[in-house]
Chimera marker file (.cmm) of the C-alpha trace (Angstrom):
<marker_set name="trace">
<marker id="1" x="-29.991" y="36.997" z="-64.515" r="1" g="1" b="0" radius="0.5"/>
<marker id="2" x="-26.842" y="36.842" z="-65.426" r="1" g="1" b="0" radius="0.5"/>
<marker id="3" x="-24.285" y="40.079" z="-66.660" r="1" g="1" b="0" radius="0.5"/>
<marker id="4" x="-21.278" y="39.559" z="-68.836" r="1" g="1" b="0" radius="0.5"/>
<marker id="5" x="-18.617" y="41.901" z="-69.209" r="1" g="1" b="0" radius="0.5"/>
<marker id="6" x="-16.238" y="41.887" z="-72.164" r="1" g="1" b="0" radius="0.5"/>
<marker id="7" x="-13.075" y="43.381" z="-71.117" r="1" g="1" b="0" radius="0.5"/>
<marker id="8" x="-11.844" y="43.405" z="-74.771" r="1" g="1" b="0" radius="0.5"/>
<marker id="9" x="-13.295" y="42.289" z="-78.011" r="1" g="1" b="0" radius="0.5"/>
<marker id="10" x="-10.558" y="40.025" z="-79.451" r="1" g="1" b="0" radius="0.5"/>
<marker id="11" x="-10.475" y="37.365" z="-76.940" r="1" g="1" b="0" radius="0.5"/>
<marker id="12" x="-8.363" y="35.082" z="-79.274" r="1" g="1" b="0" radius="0.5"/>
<marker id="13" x="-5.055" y="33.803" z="-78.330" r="1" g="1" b="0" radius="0.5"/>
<marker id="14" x="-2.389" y="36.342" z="-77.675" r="1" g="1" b="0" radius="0.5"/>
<marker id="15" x="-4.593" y="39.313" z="-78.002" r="1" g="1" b="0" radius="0.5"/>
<marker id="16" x="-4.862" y="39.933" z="-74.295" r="1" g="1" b="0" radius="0.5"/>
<marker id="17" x="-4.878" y="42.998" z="-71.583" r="1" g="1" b="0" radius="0.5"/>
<marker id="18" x="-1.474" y="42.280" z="-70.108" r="1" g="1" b="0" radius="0.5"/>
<marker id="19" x="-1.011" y="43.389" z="-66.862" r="1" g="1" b="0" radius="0.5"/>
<marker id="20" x="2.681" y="44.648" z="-65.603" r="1" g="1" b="0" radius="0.5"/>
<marker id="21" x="4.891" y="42.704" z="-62.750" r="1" g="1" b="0" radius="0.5"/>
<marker id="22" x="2.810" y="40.179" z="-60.716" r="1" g="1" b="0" radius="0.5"/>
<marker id="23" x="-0.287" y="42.111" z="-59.093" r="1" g="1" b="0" radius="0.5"/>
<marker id="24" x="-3.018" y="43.768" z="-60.953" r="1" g="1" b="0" radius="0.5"/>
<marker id="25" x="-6.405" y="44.815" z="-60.224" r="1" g="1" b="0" radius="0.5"/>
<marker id="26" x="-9.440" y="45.702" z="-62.405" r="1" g="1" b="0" radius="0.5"/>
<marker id="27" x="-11.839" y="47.829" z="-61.335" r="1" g="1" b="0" radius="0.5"/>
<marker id="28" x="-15.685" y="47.384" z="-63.211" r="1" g="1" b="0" radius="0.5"/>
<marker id="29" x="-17.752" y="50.288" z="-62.523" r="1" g="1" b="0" radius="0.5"/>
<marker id="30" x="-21.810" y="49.507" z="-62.342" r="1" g="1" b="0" radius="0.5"/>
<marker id="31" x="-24.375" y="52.150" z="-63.609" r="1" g="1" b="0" radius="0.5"/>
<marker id="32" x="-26.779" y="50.408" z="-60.773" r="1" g="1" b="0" radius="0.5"/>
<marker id="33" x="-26.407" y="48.102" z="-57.492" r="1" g="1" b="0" radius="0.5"/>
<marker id="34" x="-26.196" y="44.583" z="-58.609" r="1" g="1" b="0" radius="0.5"/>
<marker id="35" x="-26.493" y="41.290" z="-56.160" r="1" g="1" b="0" radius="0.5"/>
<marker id="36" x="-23.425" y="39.376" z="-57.652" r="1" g="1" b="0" radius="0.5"/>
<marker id="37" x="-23.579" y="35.331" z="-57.237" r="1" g="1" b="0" radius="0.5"/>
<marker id="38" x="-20.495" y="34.280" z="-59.066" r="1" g="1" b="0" radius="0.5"/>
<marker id="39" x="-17.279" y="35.274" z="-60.898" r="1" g="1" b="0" radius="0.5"/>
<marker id="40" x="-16.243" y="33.600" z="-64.604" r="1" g="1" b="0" radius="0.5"/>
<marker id="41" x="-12.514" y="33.364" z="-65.486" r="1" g="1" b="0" radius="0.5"/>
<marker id="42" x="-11.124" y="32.277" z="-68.502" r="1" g="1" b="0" radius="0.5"/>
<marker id="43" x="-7.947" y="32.387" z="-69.941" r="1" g="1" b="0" radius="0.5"/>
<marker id="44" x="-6.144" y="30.246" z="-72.752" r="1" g="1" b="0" radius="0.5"/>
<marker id="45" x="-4.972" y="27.034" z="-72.519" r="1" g="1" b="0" radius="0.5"/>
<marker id="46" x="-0.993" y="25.745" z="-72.702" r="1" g="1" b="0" radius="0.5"/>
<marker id="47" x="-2.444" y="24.211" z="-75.931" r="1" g="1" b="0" radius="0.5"/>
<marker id="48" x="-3.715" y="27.256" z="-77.961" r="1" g="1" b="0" radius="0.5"/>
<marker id="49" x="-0.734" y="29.774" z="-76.186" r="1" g="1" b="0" radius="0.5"/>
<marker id="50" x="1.148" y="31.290" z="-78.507" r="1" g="1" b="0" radius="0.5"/>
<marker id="51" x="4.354" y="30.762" z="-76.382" r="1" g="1" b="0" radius="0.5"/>
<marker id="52" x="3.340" y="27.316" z="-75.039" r="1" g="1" b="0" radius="0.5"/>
<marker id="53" x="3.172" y="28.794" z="-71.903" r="1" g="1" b="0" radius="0.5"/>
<marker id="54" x="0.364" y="30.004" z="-69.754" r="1" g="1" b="0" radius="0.5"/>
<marker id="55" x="2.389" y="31.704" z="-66.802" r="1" g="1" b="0" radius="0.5"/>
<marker id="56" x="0.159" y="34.715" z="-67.288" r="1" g="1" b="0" radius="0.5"/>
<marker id="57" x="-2.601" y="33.104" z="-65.808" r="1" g="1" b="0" radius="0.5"/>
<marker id="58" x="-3.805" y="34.456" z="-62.962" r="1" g="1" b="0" radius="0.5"/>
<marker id="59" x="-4.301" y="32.391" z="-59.659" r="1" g="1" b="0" radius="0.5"/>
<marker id="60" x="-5.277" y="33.809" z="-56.312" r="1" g="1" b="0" radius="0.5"/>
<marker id="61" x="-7.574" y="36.426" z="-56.628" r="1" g="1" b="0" radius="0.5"/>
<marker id="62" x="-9.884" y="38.309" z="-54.469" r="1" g="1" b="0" radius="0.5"/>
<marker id="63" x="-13.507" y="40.454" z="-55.551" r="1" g="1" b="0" radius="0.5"/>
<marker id="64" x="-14.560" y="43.311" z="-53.647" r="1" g="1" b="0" radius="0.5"/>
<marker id="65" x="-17.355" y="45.062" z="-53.791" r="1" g="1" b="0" radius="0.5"/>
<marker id="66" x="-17.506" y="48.986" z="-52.926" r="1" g="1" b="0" radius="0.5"/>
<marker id="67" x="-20.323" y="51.085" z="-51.784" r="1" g="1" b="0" radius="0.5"/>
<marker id="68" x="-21.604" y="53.829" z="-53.328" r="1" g="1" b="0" radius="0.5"/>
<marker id="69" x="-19.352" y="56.649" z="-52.701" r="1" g="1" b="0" radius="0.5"/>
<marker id="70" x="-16.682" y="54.409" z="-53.352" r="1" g="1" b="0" radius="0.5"/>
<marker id="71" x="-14.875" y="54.249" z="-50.020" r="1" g="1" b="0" radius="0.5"/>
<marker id="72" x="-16.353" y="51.117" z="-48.086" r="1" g="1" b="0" radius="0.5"/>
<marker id="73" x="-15.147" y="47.716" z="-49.190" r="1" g="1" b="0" radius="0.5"/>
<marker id="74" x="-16.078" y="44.411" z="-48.364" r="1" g="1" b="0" radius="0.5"/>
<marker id="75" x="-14.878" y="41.087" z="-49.369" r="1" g="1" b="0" radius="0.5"/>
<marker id="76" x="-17.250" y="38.948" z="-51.751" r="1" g="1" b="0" radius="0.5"/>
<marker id="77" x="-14.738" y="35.907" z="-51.849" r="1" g="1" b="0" radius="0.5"/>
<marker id="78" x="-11.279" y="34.864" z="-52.843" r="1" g="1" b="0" radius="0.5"/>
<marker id="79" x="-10.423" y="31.799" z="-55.018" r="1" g="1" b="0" radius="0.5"/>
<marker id="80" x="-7.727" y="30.129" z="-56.812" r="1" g="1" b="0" radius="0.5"/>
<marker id="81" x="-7.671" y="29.750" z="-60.723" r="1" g="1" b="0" radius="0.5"/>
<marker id="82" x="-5.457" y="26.844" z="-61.735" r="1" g="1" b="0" radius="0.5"/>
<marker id="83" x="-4.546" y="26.069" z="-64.885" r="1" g="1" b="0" radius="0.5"/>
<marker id="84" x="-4.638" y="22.197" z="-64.617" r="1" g="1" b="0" radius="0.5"/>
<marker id="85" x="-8.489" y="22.694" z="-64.841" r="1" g="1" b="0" radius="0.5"/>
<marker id="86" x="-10.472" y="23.689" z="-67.259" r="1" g="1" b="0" radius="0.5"/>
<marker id="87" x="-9.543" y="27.053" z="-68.855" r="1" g="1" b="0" radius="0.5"/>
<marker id="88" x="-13.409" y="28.804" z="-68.521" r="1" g="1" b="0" radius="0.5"/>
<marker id="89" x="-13.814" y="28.475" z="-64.321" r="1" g="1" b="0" radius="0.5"/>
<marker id="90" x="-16.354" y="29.457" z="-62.057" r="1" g="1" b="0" radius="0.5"/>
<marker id="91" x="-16.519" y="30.640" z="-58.613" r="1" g="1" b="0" radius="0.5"/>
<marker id="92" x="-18.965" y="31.468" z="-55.949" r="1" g="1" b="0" radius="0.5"/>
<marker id="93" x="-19.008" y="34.880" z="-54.390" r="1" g="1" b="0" radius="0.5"/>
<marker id="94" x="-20.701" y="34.948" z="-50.428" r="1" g="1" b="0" radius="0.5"/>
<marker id="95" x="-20.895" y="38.321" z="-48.834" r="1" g="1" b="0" radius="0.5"/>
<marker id="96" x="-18.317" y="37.750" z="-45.913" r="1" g="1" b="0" radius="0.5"/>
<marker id="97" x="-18.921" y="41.653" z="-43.985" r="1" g="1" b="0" radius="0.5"/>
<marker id="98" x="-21.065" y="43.773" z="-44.666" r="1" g="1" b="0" radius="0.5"/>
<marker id="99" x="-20.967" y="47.472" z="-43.642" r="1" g="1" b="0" radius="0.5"/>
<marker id="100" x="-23.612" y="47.977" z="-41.027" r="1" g="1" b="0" radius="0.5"/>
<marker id="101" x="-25.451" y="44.748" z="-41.929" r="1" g="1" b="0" radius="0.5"/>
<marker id="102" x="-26.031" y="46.663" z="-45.462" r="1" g="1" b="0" radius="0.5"/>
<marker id="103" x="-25.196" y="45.600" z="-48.780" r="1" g="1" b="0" radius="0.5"/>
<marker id="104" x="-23.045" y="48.030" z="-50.708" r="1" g="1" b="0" radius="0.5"/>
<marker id="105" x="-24.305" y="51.074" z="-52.314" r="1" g="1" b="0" radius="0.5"/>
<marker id="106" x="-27.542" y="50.737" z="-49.758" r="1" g="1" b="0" radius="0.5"/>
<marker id="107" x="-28.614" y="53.717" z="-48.185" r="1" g="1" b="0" radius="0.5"/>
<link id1="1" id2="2" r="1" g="1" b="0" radius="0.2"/>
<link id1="2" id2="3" r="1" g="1" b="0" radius="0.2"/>
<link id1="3" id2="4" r="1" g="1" b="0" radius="0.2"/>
<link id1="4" id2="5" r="1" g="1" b="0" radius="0.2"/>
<link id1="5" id2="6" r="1" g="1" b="0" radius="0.2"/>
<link id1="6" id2="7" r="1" g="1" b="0" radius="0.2"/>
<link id1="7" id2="8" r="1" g="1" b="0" radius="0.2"/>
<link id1="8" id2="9" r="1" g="1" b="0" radius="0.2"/>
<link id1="9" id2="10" r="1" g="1" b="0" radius="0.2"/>
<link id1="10" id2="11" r="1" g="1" b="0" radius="0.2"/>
<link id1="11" id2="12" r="1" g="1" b="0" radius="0.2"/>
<link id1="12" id2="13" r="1" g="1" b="0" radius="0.2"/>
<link id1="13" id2="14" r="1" g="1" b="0" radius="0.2"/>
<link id1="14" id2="15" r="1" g="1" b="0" radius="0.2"/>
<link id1="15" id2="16" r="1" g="1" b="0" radius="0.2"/>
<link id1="16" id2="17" r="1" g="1" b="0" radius="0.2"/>
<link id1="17" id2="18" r="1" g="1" b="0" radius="0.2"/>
<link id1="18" id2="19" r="1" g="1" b="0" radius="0.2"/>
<link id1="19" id2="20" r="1" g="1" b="0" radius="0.2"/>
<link id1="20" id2="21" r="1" g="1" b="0" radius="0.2"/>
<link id1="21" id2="22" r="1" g="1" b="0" radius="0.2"/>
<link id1="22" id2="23" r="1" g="1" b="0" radius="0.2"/>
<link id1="23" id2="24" r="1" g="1" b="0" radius="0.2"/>
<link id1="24" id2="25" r="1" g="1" b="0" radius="0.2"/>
<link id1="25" id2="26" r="1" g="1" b="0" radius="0.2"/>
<link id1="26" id2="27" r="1" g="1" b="0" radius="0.2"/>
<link id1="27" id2="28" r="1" g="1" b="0" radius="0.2"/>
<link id1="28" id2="29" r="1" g="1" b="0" radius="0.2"/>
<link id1="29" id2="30" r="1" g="1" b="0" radius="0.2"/>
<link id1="30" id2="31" r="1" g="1" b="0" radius="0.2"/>
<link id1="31" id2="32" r="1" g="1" b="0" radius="0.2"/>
<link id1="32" id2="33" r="1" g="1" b="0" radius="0.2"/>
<link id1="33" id2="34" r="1" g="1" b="0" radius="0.2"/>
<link id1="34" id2="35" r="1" g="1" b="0" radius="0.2"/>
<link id1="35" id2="36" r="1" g="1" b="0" radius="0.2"/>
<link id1="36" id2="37" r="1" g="1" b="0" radius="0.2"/>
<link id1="37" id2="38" r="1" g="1" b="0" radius="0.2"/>
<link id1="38" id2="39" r="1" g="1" b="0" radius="0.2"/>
<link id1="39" id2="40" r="1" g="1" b="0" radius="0.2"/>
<link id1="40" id2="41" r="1" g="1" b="0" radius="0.2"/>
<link id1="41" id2="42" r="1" g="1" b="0" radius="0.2"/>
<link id1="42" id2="43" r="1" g="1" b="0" radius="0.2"/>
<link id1="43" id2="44" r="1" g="1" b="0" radius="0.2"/>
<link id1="44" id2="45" r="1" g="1" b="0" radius="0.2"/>
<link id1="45" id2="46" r="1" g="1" b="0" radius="0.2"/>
<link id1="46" id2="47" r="1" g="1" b="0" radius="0.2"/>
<link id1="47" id2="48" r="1" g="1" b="0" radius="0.2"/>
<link id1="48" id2="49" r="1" g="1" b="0" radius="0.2"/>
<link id1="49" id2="50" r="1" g="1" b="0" radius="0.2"/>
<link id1="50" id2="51" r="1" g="1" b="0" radius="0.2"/>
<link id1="51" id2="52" r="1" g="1" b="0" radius="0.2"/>
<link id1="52" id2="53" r="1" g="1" b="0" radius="0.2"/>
<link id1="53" id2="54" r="1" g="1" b="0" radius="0.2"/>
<link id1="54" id2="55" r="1" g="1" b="0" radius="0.2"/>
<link id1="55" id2="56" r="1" g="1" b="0" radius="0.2"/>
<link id1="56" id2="57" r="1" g="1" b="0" radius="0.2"/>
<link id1="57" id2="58" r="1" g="1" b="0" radius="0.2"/>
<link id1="58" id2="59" r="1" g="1" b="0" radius="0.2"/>
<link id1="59" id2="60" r="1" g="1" b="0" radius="0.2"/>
<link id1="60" id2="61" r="1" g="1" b="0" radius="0.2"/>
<link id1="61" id2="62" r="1" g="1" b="0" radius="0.2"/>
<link id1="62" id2="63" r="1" g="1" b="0" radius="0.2"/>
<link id1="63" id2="64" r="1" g="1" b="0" radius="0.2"/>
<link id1="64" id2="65" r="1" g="1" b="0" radius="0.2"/>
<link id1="65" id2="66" r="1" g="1" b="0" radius="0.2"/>
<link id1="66" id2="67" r="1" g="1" b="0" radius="0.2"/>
<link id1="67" id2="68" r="1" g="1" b="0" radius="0.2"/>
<link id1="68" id2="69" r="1" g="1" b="0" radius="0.2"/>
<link id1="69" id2="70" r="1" g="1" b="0" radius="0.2"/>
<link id1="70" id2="71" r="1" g="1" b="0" radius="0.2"/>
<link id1="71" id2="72" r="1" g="1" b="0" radius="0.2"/>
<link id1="72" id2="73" r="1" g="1" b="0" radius="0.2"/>
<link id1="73" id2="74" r="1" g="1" b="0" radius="0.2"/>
<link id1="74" id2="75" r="1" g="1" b="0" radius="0.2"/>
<link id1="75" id2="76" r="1" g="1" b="0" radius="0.2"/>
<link id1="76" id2="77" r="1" g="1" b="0" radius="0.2"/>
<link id1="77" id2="78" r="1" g="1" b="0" radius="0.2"/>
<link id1="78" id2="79" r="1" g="1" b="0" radius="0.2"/>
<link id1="79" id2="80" r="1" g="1" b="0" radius="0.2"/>
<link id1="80" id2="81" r="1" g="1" b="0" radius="0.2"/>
<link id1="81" id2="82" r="1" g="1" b="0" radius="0.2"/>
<link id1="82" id2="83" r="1" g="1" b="0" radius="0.2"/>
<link id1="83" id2="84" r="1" g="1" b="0" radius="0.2"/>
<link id1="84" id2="85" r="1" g="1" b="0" radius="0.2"/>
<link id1="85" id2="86" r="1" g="1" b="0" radius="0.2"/>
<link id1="86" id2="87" r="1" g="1" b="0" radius="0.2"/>
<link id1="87" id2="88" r="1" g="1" b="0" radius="0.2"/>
<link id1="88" id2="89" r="1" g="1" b="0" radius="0.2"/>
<link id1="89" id2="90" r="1" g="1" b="0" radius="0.2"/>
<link id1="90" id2="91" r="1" g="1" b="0" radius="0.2"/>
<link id1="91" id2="92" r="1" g="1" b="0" radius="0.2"/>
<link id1="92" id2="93" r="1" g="1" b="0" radius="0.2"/>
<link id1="93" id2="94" r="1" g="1" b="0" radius="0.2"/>
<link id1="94" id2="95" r="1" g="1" b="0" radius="0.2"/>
<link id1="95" id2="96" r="1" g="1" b="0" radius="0.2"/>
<link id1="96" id2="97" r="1" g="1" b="0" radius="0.2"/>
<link id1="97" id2="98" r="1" g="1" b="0" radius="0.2"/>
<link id1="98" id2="99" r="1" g="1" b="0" radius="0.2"/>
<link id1="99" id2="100" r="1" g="1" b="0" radius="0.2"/>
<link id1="100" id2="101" r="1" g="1" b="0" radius="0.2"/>
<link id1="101" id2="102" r="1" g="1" b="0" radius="0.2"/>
<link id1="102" id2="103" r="1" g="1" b="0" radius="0.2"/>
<link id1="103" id2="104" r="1" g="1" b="0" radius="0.2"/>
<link id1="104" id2="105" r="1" g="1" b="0" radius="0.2"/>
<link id1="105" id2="106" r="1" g="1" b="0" radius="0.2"/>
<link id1="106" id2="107" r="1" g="1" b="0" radius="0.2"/>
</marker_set>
């Protein structure tokens, strides 16, 4: 099973959701508890940039998940995108704490 999530509909190059200064964070509310086995970024190449640059790209990032009522976190993984690779990149999430030995959003 696998979900995709389109952020925006015009994916093409320089039609993006810029985020301000350095740090961002996007939060992806889920009608229902999902187990999630992987995280998909993409994000243009130096070739196809409209600037010739690709300093936007992000690099470390970190996925959380959140419980139910929204308060308890726990770490699913952290990774490094890097734009000498391929521009679509994949990386495996591993739940690293749980909250009481339950997944989040379990009762």
């Amino acid at each position: 099973l696998a979900l995709t999530f389109w952020l925006q509909l015009d994916v093409s190059p320089g039609n993006c959701r810029p985020l301000q200064g350095h740090q961002g964070q996007v939060v992806i509310r889920l009608p229902a508890r999902v187990h999630l086995t992987g995280v998909t970024v993409q994000h243009i190449s130096k070739e196809v940039s409209p600037s010739g640059t690709i300093i936007s790209a992000p690099r470390d990032v970190a996925v959380f998940g959140v419980d139910a009522d929204g308060e308890e976190e726990t770490l699913l993984g952290t990774f490094m995108y890097n734009v000498a690779e391929e521009a679509i990149q994949t990386f495996p999430l591993k739940v690293r704490s749980t909250h009481r030995g339950k997944m989040p959003g379990s009762k």
